[in-house]
C-alpha positions in Angstrom: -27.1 -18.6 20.8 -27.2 -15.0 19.9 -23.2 -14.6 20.0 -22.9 -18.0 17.9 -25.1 -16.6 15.2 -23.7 -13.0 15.2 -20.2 -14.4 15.3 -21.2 -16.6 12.0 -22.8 -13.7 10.2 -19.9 -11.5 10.8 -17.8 -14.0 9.8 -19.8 -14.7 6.2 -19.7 -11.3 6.0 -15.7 -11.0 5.9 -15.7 -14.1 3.8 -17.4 -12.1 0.9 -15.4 -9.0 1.4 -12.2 -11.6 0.7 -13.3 -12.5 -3.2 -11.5 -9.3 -4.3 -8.3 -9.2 -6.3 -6.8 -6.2 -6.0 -4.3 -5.8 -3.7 -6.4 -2.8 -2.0 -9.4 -5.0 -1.9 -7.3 -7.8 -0.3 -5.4 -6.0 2.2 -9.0 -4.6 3.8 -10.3 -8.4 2.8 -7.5 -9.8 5.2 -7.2 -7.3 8.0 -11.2 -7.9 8.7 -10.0 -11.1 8.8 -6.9 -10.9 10.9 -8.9 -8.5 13.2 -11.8 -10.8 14.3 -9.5 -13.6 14.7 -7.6 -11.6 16.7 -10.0 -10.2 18.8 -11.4 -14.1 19.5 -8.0 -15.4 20.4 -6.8 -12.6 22.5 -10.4 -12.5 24.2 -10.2 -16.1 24.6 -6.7 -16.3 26.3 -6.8 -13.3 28.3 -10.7 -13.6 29.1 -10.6 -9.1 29.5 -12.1 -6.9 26.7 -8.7 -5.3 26.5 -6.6 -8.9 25.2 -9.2 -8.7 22.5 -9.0 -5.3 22.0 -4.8 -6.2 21.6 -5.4 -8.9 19.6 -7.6 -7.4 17.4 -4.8 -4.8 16.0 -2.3 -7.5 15.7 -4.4 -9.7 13.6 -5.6 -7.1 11.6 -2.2 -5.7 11.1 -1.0 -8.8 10.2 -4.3 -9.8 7.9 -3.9 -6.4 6.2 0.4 -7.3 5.1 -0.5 -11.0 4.3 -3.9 -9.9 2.4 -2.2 -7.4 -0.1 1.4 -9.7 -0.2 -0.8 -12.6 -1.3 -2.8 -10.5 -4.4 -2.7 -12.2 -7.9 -0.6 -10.7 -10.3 -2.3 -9.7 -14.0 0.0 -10.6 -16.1 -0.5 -12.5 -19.0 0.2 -16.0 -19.8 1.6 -16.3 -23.3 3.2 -12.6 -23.0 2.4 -9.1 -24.5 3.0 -8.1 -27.8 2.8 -3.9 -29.4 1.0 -3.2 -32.5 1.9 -0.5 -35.4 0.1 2.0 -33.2 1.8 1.0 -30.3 -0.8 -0.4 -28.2 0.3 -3.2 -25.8 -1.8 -6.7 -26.0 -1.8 -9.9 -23.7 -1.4 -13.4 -25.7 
């Protein structure tokens, strides 16, 4: 019962890291991600301490290229326009 709950906090912990937009902020977001997965699939199949350790780095390799690829852009909607003194606005 103690692995269940630790596995669920760790994983509600990620979850919150993951609200981030910027593509920084996503990148770490997704390889925490990636990484526990990972480590809980490689564990899993290979039942040894090092197929988790392996899949731990591939996930969060993965999480961390799929995490910043997948950051919103900010740009605006209606376009950008310059003023007189050449400062740049979003519509």
């Amino acid at each position: 019962m103690k692995k269940i709950i630790t596995i669920f906090a760790a994983g509600m912990l990620t979850l919150s890291v993951t609200a981030c937009n910027t593509p920084t902020d996503r990148a770490l977001g997704g390889a925490a991600i990636g990484g526990l997965a990972g480590a809980a699939i490689g564990g899993a199949a290979t039942g040894r301490g090092s197929g988790a350790l392996a899949g731990a780095a591939i996930g969060a390799a993965g999480g961390a290229i799929v995490g910043a690829a997948t950051a919103p852009q900010n740009r605006c909607p209606y376009g950008t326009y310059q003023d007189v003194y050449g400062n740049l606005y979003c519509r």
